[in-house]
C-alpha positions as CSV (number, residue, x, y, z in Angstrom):
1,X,-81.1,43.9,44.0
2,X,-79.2,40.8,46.3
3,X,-76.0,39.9,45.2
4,X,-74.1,37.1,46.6
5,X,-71.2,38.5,48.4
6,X,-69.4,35.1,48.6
7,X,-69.3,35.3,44.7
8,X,-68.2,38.9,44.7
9,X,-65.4,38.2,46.8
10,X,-64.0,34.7,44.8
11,X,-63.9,37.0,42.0
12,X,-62.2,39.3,43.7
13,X,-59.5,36.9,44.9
14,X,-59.2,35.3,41.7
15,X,-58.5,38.8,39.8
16,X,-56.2,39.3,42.3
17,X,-54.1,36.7,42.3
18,X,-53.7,36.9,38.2
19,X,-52.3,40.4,39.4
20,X,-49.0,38.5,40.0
21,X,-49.2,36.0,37.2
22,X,-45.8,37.6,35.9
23,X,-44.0,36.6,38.9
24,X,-45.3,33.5,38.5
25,X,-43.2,31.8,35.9
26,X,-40.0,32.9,37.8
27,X,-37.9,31.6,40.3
28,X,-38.5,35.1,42.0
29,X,-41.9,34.0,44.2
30,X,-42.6,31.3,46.6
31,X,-46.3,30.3,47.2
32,X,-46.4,29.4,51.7
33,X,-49.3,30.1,53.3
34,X,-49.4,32.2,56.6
35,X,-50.1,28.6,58.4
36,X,-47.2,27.2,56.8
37,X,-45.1,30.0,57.7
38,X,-46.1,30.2,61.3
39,X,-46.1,26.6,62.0
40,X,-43.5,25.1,59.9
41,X,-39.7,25.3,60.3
42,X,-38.9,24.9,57.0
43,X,-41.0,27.2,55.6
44,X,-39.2,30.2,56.2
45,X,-36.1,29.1,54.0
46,X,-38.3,29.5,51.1
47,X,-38.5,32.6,51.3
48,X,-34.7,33.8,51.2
49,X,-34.1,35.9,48.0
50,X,-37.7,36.0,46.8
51,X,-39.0,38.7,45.8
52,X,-42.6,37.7,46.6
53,X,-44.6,34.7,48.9
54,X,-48.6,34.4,46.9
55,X,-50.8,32.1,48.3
56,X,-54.4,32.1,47.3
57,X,-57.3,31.4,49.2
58,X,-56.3,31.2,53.1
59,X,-58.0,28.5,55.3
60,X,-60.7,30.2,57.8
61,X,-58.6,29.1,61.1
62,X,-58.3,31.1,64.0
63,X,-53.9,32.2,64.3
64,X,-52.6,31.3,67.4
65,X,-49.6,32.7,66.7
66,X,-48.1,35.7,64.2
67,X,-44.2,36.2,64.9
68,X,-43.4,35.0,61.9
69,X,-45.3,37.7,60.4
70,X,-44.3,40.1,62.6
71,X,-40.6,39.7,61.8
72,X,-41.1,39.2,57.8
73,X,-43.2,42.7,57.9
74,X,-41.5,44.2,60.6
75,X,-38.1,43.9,58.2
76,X,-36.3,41.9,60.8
77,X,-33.9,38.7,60.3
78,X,-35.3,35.4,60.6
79,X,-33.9,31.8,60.7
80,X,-33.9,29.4,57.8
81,X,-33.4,26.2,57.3
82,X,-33.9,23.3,54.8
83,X,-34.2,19.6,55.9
84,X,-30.6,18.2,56.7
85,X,-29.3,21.3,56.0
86,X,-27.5,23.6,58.2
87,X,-29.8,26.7,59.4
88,X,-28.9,30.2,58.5
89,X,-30.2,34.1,59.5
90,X,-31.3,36.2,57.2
91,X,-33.4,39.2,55.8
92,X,-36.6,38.4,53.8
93,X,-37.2,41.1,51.4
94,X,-39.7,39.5,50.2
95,X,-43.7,40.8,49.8
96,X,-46.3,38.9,51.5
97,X,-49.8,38.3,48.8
98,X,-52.2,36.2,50.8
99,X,-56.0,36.0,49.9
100,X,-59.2,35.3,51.4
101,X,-62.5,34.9,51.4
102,X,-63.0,36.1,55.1
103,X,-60.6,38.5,57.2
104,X,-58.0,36.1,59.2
105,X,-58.6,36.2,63.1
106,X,-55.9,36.5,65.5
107,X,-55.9,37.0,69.1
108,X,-52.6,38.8,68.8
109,X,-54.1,42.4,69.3
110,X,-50.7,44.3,68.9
């Protein structure tokens, strides 16, 4: 029997994502994707005293970069900072949900 694997895995990220329909409706969950994160300076700020970032269905890009990540997972403090404000350090405690169809690629090998 074939089955279409591309199928099997929207499904898959769409079941997932309800997973988190709860934290949805709160002020408790940002929604940045990885890109976002790693490439935007703003981005980050949206994250301070979430409980959760969900982003569903990643682009297929190659990462040049994962710092970003690297600090978020790695508990360390970041920098924030919202547009004409002033920026500030802190602590994301915050749980990363990111979906895909395909694994991300990184040439960051650590």
């Amino acid at each position: 029997m074939l089955c279409n694997c591309r199928a099997i895995a929207e499904q898959a990220r769409v079941n997932s994502c309800r997973c988190c329909d709860p934290f949805s409706a709160n002020r408790n969950v940002s929604t940045k994707s990885l890109y976002q994160l790693e490439e935007n300076r703003f981005a980050s700020a949206y994250l301070y005293g979430k409980l959760a970032n969900v982003f569903s269905d990643l682009p297929v890009l190659h990462s040049e970069t994962t710092s970003t990540f690297k600090q978020i997972t790695g508990e360390d403090y970041i920098d924030g900072e919202h547009k004409h404000g002033e920026q500030f350090h802190f602590k994301p405690s915050c749980r990363l949900l990111f979906s895909a169809i395909l694994p991300l690629q990184s040439r960051d090998t650590s």
